[in-house]
MIGU-484041 format. One record per residue: x negated, y, z negated of N, C-alpha, C, CB in turn; residue in three letters. Coordinates in steps of 0.001 Angstrom, whole numbers, plus 524288, in hexadecimal, padded with zeros to 5 digits. Atoms other than C-alpha are relative to their C-alpha. Glycine has a CB too. Example, Ala and Ser with C-alpha at 12.3 -4.5 7.8 and 13.67 -1.06 7.14 Angstrom:
// MIGU-484041
7FC867FB5A800007CFF47EE6C7E1887FC7C804B080000803E08001B7FB22Ala 803347FB5A8003C7CA9A7FBDC7E41C80302804427FD267FE62801CE80587Ser 
***
This chain:
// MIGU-484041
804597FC87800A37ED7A7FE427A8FB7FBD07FEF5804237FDC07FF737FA8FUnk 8030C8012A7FCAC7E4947F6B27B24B800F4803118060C800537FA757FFDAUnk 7FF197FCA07FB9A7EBD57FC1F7BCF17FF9C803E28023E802258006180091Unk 7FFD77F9F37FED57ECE1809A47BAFD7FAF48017D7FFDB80336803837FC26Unk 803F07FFAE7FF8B7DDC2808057B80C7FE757FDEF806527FE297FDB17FB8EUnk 801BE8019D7FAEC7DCA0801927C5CE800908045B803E1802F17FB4A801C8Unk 800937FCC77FEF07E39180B217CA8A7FC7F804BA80147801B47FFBA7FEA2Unk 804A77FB3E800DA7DB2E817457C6897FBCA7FE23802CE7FDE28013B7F9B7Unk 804DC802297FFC27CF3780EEF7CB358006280036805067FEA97FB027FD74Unk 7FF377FF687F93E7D6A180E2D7DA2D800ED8051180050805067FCB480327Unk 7FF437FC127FE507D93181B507D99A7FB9A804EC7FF3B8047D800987FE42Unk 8077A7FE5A7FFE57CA4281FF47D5DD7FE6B7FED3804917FB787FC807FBE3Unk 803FD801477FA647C6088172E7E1E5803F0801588046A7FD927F8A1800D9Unk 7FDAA7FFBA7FBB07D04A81A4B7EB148009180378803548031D7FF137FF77Unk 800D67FC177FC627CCEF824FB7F3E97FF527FE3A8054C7FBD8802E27FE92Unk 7FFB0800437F84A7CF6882777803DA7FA728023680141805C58051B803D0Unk 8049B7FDBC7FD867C50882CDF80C3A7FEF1804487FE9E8000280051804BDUnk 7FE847F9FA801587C86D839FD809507FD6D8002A7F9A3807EC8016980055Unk 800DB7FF64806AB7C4BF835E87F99B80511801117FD2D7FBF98052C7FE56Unk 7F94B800808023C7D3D2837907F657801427FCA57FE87804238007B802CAUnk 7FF1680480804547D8F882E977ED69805957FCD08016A80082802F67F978Unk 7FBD7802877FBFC7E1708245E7F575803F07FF6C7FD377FED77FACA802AAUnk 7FBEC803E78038C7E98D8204C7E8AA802E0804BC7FD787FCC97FB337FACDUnk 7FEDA7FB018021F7EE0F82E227E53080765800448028C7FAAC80578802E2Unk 7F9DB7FF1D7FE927FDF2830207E5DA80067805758034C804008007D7FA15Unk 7FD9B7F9517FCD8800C283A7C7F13C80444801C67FFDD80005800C78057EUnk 7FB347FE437FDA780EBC83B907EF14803948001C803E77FFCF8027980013Unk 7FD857FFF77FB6F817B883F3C7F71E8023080492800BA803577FC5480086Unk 7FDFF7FAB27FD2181B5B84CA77FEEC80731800197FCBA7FFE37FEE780911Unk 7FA927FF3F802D18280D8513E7F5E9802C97FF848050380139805EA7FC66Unk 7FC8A800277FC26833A684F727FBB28004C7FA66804B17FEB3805328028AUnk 800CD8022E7FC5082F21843D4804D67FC8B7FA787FE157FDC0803E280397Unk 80185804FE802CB8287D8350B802617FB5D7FF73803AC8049B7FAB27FFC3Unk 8054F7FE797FEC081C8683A25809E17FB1C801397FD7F8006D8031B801EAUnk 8064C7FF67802CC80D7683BDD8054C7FF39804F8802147FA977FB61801E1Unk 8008A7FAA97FDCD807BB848DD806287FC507FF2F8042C7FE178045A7FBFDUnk 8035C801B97FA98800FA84AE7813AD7FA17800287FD6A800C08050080611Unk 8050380098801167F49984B4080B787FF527FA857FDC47FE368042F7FC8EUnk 8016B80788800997F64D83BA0807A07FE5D7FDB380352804037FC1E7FF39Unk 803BD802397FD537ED6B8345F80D5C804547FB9B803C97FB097FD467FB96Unk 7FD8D804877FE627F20382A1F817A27FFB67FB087FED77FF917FFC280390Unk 7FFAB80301802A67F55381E2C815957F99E7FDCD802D6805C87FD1A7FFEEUnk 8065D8019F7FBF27E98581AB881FD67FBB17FFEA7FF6D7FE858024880393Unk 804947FE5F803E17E07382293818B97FF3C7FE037FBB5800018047F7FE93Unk 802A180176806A17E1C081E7580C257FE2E7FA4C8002B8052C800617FA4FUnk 80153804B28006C7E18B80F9080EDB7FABD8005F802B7803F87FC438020DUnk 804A38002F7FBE87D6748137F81B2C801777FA63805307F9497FE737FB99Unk 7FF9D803B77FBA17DC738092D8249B806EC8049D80285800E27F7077FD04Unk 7FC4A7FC7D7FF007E84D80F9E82DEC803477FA54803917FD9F8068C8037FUnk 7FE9F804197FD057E902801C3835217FF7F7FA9B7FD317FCF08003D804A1Unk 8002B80554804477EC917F3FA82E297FFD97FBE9804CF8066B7FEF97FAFEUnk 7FE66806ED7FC9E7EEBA7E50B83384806267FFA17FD397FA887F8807FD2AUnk 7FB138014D801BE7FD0B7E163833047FE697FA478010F8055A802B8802F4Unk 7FEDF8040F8007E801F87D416830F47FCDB7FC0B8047F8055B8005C7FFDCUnk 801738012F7FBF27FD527D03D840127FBAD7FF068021B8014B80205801B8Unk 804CA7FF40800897F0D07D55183CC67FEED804F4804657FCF97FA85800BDUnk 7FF607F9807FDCE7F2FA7E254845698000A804807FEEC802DA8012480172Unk 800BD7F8EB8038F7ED887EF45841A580603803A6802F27F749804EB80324Unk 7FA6C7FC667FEC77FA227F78883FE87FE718055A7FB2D807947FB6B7FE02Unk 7FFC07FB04803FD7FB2D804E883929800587FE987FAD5804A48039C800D6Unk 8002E8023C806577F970804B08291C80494800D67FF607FC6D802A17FB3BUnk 7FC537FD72801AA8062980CDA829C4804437FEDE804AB7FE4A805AF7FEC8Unk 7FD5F7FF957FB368115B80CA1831B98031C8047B7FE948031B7FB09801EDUnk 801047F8E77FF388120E81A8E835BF807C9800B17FEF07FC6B802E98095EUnk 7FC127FFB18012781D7A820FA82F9B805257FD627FBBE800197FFFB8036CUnk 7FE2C8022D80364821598179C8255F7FC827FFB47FA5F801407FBA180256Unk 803637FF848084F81DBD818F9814BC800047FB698002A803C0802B17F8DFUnk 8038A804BC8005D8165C80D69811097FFDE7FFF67FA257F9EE8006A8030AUnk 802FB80047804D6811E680777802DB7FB297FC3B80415803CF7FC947F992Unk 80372802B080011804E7800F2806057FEE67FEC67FBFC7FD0B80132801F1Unk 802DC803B0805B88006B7F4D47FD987FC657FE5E801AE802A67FAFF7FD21Unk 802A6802B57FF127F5017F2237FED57FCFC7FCB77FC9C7FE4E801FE80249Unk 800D3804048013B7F1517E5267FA5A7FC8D7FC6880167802E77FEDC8002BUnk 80258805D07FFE97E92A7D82E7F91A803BF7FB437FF2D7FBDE7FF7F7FB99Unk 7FE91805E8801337EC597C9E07FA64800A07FDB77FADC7FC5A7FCE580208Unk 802558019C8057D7E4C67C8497EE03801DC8034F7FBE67F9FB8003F7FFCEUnk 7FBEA7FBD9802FD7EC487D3FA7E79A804887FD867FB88803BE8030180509Unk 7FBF880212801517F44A7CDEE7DBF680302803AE7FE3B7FF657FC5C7FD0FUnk 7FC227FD76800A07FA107DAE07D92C802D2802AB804857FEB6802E07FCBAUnk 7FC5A7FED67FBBB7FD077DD8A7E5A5804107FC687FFDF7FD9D7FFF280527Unk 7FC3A8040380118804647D1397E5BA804D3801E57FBC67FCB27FB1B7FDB5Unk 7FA467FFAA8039980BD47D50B7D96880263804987FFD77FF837FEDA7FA3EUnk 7FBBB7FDF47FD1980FFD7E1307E032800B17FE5B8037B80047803F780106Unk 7FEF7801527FC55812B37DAE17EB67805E37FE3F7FE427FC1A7FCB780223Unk 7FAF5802B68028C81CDD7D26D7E244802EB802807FDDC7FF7A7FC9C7FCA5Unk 7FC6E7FE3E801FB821487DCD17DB2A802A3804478036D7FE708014B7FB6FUnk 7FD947FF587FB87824297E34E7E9248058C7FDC9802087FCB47FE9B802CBUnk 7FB41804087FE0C82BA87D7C77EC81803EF7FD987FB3F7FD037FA8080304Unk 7FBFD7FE7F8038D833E47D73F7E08C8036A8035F7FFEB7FEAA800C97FCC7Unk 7FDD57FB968022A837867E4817DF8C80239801968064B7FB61804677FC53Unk 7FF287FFB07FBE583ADB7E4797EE9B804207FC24800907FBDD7FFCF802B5Unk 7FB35803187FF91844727D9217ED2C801737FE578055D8044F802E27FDDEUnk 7FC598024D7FAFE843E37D34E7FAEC7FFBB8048380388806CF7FE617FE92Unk 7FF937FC4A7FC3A844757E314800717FAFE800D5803DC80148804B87FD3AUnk 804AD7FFEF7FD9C83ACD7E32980BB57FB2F806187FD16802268007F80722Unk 803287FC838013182ED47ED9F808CA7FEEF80215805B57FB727FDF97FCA9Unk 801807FF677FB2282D337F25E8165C7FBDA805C3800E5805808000980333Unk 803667FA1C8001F8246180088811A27FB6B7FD077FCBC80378806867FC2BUnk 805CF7FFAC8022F818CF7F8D480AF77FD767FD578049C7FEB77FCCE7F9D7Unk 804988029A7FB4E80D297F47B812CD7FB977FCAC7FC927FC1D805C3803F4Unk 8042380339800E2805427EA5480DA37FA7E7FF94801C48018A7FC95800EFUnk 806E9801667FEC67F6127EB9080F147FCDA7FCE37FE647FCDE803207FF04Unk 8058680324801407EFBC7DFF680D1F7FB4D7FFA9800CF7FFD87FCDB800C6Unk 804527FFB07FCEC7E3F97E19F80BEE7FD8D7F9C48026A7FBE48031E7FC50Unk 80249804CD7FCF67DF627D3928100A802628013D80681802A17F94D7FCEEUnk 7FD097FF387FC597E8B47D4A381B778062A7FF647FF7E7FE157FD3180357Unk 7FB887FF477FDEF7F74C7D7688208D801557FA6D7FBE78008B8004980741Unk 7FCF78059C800CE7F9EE7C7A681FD77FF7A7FF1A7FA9B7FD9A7FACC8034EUnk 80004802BA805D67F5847C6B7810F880296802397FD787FBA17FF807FD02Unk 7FCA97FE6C802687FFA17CF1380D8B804907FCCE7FFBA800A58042080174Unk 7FA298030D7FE6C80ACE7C689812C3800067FB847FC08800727FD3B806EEUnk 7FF9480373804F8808E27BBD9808398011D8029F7FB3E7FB3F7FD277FF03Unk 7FEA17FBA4803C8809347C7C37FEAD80669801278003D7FC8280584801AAUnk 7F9A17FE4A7FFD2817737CD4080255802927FAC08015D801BD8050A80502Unk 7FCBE803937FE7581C3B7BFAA806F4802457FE0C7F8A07FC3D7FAEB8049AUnk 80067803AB8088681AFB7BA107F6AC80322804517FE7B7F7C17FFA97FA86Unk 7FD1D7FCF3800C18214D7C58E7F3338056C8031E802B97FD1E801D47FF3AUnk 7FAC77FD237FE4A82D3F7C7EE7FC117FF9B803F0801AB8037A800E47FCD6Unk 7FF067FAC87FEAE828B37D4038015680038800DB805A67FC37803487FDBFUnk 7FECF7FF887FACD82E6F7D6E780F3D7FF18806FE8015F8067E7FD6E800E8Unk 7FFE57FAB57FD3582DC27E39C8182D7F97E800DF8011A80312805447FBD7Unk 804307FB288010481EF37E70A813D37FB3C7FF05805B47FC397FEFF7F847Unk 801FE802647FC8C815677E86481DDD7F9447FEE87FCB8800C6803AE805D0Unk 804AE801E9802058088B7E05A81D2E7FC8D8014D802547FF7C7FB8B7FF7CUnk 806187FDD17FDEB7F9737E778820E87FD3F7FD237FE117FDC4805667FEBBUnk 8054080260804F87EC8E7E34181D117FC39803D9805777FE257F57C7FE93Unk 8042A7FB3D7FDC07E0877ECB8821647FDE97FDD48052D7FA5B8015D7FBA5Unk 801CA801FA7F99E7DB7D7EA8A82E867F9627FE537FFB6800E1806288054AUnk 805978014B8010F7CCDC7E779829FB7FDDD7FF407FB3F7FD2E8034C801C1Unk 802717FFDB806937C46B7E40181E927FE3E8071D8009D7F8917FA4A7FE7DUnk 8019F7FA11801DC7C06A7F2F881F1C80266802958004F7FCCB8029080186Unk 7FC337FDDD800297CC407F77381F5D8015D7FD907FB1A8030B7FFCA80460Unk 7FD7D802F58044B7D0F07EECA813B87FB618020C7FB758009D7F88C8014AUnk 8050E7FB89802E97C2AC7F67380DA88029E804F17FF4C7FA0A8018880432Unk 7FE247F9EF8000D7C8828024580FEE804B18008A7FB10802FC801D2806BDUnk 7FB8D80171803987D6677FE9F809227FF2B7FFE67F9D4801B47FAB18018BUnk 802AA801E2806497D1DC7F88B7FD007FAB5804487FD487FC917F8BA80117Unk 8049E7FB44804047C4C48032A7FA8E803E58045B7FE4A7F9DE803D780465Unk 7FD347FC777FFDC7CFBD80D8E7FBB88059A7FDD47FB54800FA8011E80676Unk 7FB6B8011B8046B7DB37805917F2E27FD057FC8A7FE198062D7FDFB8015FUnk 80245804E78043B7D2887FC937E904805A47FD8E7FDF47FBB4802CA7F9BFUnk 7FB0D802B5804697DD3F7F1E67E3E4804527FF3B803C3802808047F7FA49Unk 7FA4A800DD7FEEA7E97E7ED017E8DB801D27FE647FD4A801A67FDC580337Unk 7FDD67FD127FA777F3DC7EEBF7E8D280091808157FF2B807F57FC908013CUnk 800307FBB8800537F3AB7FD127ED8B804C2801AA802037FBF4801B4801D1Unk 7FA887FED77FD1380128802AD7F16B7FEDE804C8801248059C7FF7F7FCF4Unk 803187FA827FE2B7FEAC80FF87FA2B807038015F803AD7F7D07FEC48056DUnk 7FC837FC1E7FE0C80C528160C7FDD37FE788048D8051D8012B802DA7FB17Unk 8048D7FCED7FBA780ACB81BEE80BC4807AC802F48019A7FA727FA1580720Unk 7FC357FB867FE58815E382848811628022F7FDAE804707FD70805C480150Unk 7FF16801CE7FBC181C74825D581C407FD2B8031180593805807FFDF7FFBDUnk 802FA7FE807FD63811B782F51822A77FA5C7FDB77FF648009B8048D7FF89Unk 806F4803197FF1D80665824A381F617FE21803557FB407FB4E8019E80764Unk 804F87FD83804078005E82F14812E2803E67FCE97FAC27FEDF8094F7FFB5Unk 7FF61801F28040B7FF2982772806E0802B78034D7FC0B7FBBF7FE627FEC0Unk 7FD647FBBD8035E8093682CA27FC5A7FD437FCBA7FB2E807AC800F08003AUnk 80348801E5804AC803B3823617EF847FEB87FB0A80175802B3800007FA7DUnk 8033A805E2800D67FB0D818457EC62800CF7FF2F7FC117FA637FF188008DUnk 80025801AD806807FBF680F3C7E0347FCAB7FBB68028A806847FE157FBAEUnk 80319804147FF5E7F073805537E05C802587FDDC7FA497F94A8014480109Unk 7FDF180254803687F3457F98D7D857805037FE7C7FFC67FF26801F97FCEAUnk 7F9B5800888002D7FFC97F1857D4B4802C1804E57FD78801C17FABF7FC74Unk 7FCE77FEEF80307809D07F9FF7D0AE804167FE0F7FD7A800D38025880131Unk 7FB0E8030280166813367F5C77C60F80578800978038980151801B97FA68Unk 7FA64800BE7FCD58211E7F41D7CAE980347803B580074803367FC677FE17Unk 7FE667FB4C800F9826997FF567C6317FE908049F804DE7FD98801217FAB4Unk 802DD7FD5F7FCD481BE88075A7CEA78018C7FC86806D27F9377FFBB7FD3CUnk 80016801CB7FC0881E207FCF87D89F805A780232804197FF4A7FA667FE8EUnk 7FAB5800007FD9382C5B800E17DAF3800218053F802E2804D67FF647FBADUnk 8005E7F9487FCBE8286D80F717E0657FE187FD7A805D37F9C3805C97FCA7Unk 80291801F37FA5C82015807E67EBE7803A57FB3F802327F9357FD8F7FF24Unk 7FC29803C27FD5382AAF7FCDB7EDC1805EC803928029A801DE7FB107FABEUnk 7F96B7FC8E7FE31835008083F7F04A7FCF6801B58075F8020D809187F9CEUnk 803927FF227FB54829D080D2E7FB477FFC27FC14804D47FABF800377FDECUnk 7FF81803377FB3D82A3C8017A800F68040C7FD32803C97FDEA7FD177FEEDUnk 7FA1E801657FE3B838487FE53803C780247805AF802A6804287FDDC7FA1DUnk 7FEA07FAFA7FB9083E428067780F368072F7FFB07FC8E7FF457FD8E809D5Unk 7FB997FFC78029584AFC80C4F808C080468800EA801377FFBA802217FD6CUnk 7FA9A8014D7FB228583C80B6080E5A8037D8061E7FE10805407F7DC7FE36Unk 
***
């Protein structure tokens, strides 16, 4: 119950520039595993378009042409953590190579995160500034936030908050490239 009350409470404060409501499910264009061209980007909705990778090198949030889950997360996050674990359970060893990790502290404080948990493939961000990491967090209150991105960059759904496992297994299919 706490949740779904947390919920509601991120999705009161969670509006883009525009005043559009970042946490709102856009679907997807019938027929196709696309967002409608009126879903916001993924760029827009977070407000950063440029991260720090692992190296500490601003690289694109997206890599153009590939569907994404974004997690974005804290260090201090213990439910991020216990999706993180129930990621790496329900993944069995299979790399994740479609989520992107946003720490918000940084890139590197993710890698202690997926290392404890077995999770290979994912890639690791963290915001390129404290006012960028302002931007993130005023716009998603709470981690963890999972934000499903098209393989044209426009956000198709958001779920702020852990999701149970059940829910988790729709965004663990997202993140495994399928043979």
């Amino acid at each position: 119950m706490l949740l779904l009350a947390n919920r509601a409470i991120a999705e009161r404060r969670s509006t883009g520039p525009d005043g559009g409501n970042l946490l709102l499910d856009h679907g997807t264009v019938a027929g196709t595993d696309t967002a409608p061209s009126q879903a916001p980007t993924a760029e827009r909705a977070l407000g950063v378009s440029r991260v720090l990778d692992l190296s500490g090198r601003k690289v694109p949030l997206l890599i153009k042409g590939e569907p994404t889950i974004i997690m974005i997360s804290s260090r201090t996050c213990s439910w991020c953590k216990r999706a993180l674990k129930d990621l790496g359970e329900m993944s069995a060893g299979r790399p994740l190579p479609r989520i992107t990790l946003l720490t918000l502290e940084s890139a590197a404080d993710g890698v202690p995160m997926v290392e404890s948990e077995q999770i290979t493939g994912a890639r690791l961000v963290g915001p390129a500034s404290a006012t960028e990491r302002s931007l993130i967090t005023g716009r998603f209150p709470g981690t963890p936030t999972f934000v499903e991105v098209d393989s044209n960059g426009r956000v198709v759904r958001t779920l702020p908050g852990y999701p149970i496992r059940d829910e988790l297994k729709h965004w663990l299919e997202k993140m495994e490239i399928q043979s």
